[in-house]
N, C-alpha and C positions, 0 to 999 in steps of 0.2 A: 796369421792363423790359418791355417788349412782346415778344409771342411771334412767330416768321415767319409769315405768311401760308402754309397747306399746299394744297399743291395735288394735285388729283386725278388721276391719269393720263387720259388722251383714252382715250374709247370708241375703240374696235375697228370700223375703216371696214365698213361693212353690204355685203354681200358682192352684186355684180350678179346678175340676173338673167340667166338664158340665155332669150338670144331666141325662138330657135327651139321650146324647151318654148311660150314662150307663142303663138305661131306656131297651133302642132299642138295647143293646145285650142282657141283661138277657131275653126280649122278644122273637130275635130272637132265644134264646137258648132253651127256652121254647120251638116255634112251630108256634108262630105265626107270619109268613111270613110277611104277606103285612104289618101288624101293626109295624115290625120293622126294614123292610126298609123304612116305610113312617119316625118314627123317628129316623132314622138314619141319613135320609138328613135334617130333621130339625136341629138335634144335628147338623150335619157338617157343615149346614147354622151357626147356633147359636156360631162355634169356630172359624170358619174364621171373624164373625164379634165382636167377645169379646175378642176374643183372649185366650181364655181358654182351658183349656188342655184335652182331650177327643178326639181329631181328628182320633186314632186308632183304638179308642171303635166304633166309628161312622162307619168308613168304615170297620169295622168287622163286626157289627149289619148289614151292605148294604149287604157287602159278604155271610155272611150266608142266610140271607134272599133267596136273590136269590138263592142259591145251594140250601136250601131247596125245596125254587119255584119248580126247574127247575127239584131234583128227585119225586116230589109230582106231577110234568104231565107227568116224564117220567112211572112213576107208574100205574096211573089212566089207560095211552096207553096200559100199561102192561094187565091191569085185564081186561079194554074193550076186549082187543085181546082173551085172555083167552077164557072170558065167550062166545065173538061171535064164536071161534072155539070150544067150548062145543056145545054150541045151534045145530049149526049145524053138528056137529059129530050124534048129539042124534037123528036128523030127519030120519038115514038109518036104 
């Protein structure tokens, strides 16, 4: 007597990626701030209401975003100080 062949249930289809999450990090990775923390919070909107997989990409794209923000005006502070304590060095 031979036994049936058992078979195992199919895996659970791997759940898509949200585009837009991946969008808004190679953006932010790029350089451009604001464009990819604006989609960043889209993506994040966009997997809380689909349920799609991307939620890390999304608030990495936010994270960066911001830490670039945040050294691109501590920069800007940088060189304004600079150039104002050149200007006036040069006046004596």
């Amino acid at each position: 007597m031979t036994t049936p062949a058992s078979y195992s249930a199919p895996g659970a289809p791997a759940r898509k990626t949200n585009v837009i999450s991946i969008v808004a990090l190679v953006v932010s990775i790029i350089g451009f701030t604001v464009i990819g923390i604006v989609l960043g919070f889209i993506g994040l909107n966009q997997v809380k209401k689909t349920g799609e997989a991307g939620r890390g990409l999304a608030l990495a794209a936010i994270i960066i975003g911001f830490v670039e923000l945040v050294l691109l005006v501590i920069y800007i502070i940088f060189v304004v100080a600079v150039v104002g304590a050149a200007s006036v060095s040069s006046n004596y």
